[in-house]
C-alpha positions in Angstrom: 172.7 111.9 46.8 171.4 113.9 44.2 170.2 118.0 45.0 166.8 117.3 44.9 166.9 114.2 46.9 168.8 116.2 49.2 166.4 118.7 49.4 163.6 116.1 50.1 165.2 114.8 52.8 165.7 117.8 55.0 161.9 118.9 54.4 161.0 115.3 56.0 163.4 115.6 59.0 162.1 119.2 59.4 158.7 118.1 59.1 159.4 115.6 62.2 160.4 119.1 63.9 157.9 120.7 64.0 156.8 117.0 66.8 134.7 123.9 51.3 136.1 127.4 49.8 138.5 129.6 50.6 137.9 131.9 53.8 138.1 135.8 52.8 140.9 136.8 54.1 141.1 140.0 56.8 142.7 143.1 56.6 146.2 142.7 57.2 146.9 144.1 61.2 150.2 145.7 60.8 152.4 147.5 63.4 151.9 151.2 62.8 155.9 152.1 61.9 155.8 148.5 59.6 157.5 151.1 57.0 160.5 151.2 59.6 162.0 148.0 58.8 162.9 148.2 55.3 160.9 147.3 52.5 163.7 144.9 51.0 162.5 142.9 53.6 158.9 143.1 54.0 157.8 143.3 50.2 158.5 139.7 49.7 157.3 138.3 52.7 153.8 140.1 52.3 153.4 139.1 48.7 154.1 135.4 49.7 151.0 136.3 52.1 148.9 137.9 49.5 149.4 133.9 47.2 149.5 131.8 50.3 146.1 133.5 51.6 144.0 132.6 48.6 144.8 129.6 48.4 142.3 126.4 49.5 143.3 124.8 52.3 146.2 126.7 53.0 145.4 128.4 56.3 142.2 130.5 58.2 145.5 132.5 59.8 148.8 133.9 59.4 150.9 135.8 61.2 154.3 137.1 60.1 156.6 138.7 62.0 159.7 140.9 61.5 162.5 142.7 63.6 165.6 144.6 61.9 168.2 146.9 64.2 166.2 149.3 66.3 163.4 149.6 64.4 159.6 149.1 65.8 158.7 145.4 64.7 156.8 144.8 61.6 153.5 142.5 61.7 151.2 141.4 59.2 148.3 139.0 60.4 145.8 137.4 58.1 143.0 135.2 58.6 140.5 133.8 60.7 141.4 132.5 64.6 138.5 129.7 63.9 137.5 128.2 60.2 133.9 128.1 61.4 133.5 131.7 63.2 133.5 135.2 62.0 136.5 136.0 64.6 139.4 137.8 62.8 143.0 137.3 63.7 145.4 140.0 65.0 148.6 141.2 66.7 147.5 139.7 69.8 145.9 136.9 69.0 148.0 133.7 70.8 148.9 131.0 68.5 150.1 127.3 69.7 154.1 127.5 68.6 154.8 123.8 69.5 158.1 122.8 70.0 159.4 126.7 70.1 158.8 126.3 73.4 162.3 124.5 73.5 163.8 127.5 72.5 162.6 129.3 75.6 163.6 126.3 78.1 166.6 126.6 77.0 166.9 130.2 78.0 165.4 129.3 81.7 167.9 126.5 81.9 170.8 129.1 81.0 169.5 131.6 83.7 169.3 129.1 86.7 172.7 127.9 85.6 174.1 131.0 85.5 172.7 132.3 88.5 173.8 128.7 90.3 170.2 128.2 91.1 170.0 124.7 88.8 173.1 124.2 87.5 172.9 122.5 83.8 176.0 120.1 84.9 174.0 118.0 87.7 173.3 114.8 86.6 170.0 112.6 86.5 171.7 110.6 89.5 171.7 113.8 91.5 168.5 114.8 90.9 167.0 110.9 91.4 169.6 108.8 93.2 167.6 105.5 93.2 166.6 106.5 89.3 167.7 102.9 86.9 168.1 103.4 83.5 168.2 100.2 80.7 171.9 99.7 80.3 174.2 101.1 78.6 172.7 104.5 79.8 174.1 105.7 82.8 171.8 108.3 85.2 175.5 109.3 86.4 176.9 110.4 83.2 173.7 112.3 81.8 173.7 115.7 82.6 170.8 118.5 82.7 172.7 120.1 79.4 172.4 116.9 77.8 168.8 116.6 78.2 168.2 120.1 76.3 170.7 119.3 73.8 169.5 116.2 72.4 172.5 114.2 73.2 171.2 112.2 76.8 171.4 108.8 74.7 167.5 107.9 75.2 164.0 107.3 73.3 160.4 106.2 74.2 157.2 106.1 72.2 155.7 106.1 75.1 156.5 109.5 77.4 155.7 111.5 73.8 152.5 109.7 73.4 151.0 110.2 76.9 152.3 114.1 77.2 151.0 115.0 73.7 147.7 113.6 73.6 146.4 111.9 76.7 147.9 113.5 80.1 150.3 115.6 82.6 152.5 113.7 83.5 154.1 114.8 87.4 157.3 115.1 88.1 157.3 111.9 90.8 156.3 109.5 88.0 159.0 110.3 86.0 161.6 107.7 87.7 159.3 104.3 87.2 158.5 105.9 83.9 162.2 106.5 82.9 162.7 102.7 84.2 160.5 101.1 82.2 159.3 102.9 79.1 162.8 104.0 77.8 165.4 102.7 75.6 168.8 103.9 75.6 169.8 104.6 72.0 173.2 105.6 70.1 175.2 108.6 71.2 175.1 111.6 70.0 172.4 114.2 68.7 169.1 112.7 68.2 166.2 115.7 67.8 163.1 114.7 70.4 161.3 115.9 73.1 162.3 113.5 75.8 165.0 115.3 77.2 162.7 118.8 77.5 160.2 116.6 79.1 163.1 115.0 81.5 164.2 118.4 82.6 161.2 119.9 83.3 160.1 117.0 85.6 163.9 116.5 87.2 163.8 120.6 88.0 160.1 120.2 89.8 162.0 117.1 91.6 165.2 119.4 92.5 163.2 122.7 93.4 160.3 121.7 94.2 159.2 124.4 91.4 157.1 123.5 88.3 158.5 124.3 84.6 155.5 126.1 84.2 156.0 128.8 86.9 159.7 128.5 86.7 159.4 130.1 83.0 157.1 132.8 84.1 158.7 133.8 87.1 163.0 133.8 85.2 162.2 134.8 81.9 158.3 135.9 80.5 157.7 138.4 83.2 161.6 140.2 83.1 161.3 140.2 80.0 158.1 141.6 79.5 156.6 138.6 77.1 152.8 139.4 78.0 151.9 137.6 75.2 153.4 134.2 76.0 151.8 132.0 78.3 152.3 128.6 78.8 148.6 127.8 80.1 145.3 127.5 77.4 143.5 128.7 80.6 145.0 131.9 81.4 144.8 133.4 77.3 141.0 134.3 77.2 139.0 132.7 74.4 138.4 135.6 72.2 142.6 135.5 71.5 142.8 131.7 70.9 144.0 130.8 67.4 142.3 127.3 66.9 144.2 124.3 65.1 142.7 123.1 61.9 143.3 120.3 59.5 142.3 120.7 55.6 140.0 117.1 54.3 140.5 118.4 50.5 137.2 120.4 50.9 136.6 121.8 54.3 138.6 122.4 57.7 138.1 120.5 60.6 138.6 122.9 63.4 140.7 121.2 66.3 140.4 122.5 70.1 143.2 123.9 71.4 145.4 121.9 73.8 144.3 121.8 77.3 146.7 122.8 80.4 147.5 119.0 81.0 149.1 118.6 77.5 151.1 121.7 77.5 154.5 120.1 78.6 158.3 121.5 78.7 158.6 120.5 74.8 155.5 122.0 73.8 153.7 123.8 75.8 153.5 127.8 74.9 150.8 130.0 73.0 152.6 133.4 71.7 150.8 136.4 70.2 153.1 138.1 67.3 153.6 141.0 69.2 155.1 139.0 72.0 157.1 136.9 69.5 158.5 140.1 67.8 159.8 141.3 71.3 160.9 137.4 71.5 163.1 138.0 68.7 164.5 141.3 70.0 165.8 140.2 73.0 167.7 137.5 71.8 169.1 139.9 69.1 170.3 141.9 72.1 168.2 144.8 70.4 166.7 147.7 72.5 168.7 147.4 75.5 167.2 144.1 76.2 170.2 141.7 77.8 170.3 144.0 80.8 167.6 142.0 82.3 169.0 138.7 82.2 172.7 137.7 82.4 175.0 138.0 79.5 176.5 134.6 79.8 173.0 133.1 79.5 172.3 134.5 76.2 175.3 133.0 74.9 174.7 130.1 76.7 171.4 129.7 75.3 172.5 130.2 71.4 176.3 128.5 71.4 176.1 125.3 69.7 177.4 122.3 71.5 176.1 118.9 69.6 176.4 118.4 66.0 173.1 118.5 64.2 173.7 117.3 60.7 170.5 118.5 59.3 170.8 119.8 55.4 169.9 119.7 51.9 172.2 120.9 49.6 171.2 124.8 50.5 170.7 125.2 54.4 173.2 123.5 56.4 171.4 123.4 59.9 174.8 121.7 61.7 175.0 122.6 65.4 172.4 122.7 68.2 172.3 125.1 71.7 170.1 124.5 74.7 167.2 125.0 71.9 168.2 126.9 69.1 169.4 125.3 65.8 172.5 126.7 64.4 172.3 127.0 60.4 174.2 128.1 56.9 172.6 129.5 54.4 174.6 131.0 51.5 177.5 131.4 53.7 175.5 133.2 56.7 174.8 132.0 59.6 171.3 131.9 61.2 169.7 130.0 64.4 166.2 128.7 64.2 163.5 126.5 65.6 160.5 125.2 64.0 157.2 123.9 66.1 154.7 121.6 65.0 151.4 119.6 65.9 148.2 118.8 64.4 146.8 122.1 63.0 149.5 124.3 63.5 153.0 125.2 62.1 155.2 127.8 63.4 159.0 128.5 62.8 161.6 131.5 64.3 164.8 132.3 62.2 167.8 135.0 63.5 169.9 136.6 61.8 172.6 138.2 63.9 175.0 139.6 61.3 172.2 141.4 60.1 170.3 142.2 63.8 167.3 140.9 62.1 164.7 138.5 62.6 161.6 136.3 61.1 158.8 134.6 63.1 155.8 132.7 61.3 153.0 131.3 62.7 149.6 129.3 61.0 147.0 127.7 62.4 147.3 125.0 59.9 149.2 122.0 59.2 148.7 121.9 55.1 151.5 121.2 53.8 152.8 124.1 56.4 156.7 123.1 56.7 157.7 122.9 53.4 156.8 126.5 52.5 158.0 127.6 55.8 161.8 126.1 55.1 161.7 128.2 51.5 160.7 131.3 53.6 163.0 130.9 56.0 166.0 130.6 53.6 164.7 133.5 51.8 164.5 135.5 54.5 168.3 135.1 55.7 169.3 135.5 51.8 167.0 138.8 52.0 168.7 140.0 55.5 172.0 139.9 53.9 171.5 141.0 50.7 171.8 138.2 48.7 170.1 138.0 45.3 167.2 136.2 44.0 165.6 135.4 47.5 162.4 137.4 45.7 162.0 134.4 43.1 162.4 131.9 45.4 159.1 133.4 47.7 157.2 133.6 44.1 158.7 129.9 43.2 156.8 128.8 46.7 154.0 130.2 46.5 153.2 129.2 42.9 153.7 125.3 44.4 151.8 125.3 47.2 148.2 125.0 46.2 149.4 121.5 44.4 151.1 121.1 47.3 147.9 121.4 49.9 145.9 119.3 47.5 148.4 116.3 47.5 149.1 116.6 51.4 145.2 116.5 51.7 145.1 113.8 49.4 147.7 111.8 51.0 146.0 111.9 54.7 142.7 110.4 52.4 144.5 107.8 50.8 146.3 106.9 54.4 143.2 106.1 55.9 141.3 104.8 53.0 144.1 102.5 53.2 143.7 101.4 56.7 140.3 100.4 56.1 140.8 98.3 53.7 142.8 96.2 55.6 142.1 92.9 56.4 142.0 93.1 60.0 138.8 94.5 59.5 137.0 91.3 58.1 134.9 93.7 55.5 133.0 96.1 58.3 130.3 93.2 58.8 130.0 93.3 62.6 126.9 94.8 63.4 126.7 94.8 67.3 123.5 94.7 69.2 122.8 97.5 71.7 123.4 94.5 74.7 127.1 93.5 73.1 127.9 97.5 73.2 126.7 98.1 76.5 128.7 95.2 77.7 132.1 96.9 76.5 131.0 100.1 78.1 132.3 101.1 81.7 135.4 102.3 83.2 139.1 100.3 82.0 142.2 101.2 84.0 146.0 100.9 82.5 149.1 101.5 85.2 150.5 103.7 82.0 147.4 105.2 80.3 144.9 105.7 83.2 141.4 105.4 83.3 139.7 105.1 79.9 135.8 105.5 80.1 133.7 104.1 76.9 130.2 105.4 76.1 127.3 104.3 74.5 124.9 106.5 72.9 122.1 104.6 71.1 124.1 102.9 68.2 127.3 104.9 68.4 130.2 104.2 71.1 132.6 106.3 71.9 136.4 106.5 74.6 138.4 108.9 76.4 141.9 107.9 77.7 142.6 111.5 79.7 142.4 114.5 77.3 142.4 112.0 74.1 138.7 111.4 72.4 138.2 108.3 70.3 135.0 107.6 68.2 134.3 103.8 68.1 133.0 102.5 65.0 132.7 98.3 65.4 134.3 96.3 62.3 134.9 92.9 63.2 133.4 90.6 66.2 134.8 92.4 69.5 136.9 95.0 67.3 136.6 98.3 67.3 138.4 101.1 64.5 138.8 103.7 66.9 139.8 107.1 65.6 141.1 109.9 67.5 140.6 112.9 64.6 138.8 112.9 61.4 142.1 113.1 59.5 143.8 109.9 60.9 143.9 106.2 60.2 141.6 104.1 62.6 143.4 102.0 65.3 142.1 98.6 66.2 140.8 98.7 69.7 139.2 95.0 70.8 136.9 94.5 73.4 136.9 91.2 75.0 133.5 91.7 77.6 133.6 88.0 79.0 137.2 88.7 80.3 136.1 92.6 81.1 138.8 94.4 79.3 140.4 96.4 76.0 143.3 95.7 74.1 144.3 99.2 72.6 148.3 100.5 71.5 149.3 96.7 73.1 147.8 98.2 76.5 145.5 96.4 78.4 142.9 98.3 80.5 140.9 95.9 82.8 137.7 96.8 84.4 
């Protein structure tokens, strides 16, 4: 396969990781001893701000975030929390880091192992005896270390569907849920949050302790990560980094996730400062591994499945309990990216050089891609490699055509859906009776309740924490769209039978 082939490929698989005008930006809020880490390092990364932060589209706020040897942390924050606010962003603002949360799970899991509280060797059979799995997988032969390192040999649509958008699901419904909504799937490493989501729920199940309160009591409160939390409804509103989405000309400006959708494989909101301690303590910088044991550190960062994630530069080949183990110009570097609509985070070590990178945006626009360049660059620049300058400048000088044609892509995707047949040319023109009739409360034994609302000539539906605007199309179907910046999804109301068809669910009233 060719280099630049190569190249695209990996910023595809890392984009399944992580998961108007321009906005002035703000002063940069930097630590006051930023001068302490050296200059090598932070020159670069704060003139890829400076480019990044004029650009269109690219994001209200950024936070950047770097840790070398003993020195004080260095942080520069740029931006806007919320598009549509005069609300500033700063050290301690929390942004949503996604599936970085893995990367702390993994630590938890190492600790109660260690400490033979929950050891990672007990199997799904021993946490649910009566649990079935489809054949070939065997609850007997899947283990707890399995489950956090990608290798437990299942998938589902539906368990990632229902915990990222629609609702919590507890710890007892995990078994039926397991037995019928999951497909076994070829050994080995397979990247998804399934087996985060499985541990969680099988350590409420063996403790009788939520993952939640687990990861505060083990790891955020020893070591002092004020700034982490893995509740919306304990950070108070004026530090809340909002999601956004760029339409080409404006942002849409997303909520942040409820409680009920913060889950084991995404579920933490970090402020820089709390990431730049994040980043020292699994350096081993300032005295930090005092706290926990030694042997979960390591246990945390050694990689035990093979990754095989590269493209012709970074070689990301091995995986821990959460950390991604890389090569990058011969050095070696963990890392974990985080993802969902609106947001884009990533966290890079490098312990050769006790040094460290954490980036955070509270936008998705084309997000991943520049991340990966900085990322690389920084390792190069940790190590003293040359040229890692140029390649910051290179990225920078891309990504405003790079916004434009995500931005463009997301119109053309759902431009596309509309046109499509299924839609019988948008002539269905419902009285107020006919919407009325499809209105009401429709229960689903997966899904839940979904309740569907009539306002004068506009109908909308909410299936838990997910929101869908209703627009009719053809007789008894529905485009429903759950954000402006997706594709409608047919939704069909049959009101003589008293139910919806929606995702091959039926709800019945």
């Amino acid at each position: 396969m060719p280099e630049s082939s190569k190249r695209a490929a990996f910023a595809g698989v890392f984009l399944s990781l992580w998961a108007g005008a321009a906005l002035a930006a703000a002063p940069p809020a930097e630590s006051d001893a930023a001068s302490a880490v050296a200059p090598a390092l932070t020159a670069p990364i704060r003139q890829a701000l400076d480019a990044v932060m004029t650009v269109p589209g690219g994001a209200p706020a950024m936070a950047a975030v770097i840790v070398q040897g003993e020195a004080p942390p260095w942080i520069d924050v740029r931006g806007r929390r919320r598009a549509d606010r005069d609300a500033a962003a700063d050290a301690d603002t929390r942004f949503y880091i996604a599936s970085q949360t893995k990367s702390f799970i993994g630590l938890l899991a190492a600790v109660l192992d260690a400490r033979g509280e929950w050891p990672l060797s007990r199997t799904l059979a021993e946490v649910w005896p009566a649990l079935r799995l489809p054949a070939p997988a065997d609850p007997q032969r899947i283990t707890l270390a399995d489950l956090l390192s990608h290798q437990e040999g299942l998938s589902t649509d539906t368990l990632n569907v229902l915990t990222a958008h629609v609702r919590d699901v507890p710890a007892e419904d995990y078994p039926r849920l397991l037995a019928s909504e999951v497909k076994p799937r070829a050994a080995g490493f397979r990247y998804a949050n399934i087996g985060d989501l499985i541990y969680g729920a099988a350590l409420q199940a063996g403790t009788g302790r939520a993952w939640r309160e687990e990861l505060e009591r083990v790891v955020l409160r020893p070591l002092q990560l004020d700034g982490i939390s893995p509740r919306t409804s304990t950070v108070p509103a004026e530090k809340l980094a909002w999601n956004h989405q760029w339409d080409g000309t404006q942002w849409r400006v997303l909520k942040p996730k409820p409680d009920a959708l913060m889950h084991a494989a995404g579920g933490l909101w970090a402020s820089p400062t709390s990431m730049a301690r994040w980043m020292q303590v699994n350096l081993g910088l300032r005295g930090s591994h005092g706290t926990l044991p030694e042997a979960a550190w390591q246990r945390s960062q050694r990689p035990i499945a093979q990754a095989r994630l590269a493209d012709g530069e970074i070689d990301c080949n091995g995986y821990s309990l959460g950390w991604y183990t890389c090569t990058y110009r011969g050095q070696q570097a963990l890392m974990h990216p985080g993802s969902y609509d609106g947001a884009v985070s990533v966290t890079v070590l490098v312990p050769s050089a006790r040094a460290g990178l954490s980036l955070m945006a509270n936008s998705d626009s084309a997000m991943e891609g520049l991340q990966l360049e900085w990322m690389k660059a920084f390792i190069g620049l940790a190590t003293g490699q040359a040229g890692e300058a140029e390649r910051l400048s290179k990225a920078a000088q891309a990504y405003p055509a790079k916004v434009a044609a995500k931005a463009a892509k997301r119109r053309a995707a759902i431009d596309e859906a509309r046109a499509d047949a299924q839609w019988d040319g948008w002539r269905w023109q419902p009285d107020a009776a006919t919407l009325r009739a499809c209105a009401g409360e429709f229960t689903n034994r997966l899904y839940g309740t979904m309740r569907v609302t009539v306002h004068g000539s506009a109908s909308a539906a909410r299936v838990g924490e997910l929101e869908m605007r209703l627009e009719p199309a053809a007789s008894g179907l529905f485009a429903a769209s759950t954000a402006a910046m997706e594709p409608p999804e047919p939704l069909r109301c049959d009101a003589r039978d008293r139910r919806i068809v929606w995702r091959g669910q039926e709800f019945r009233r």
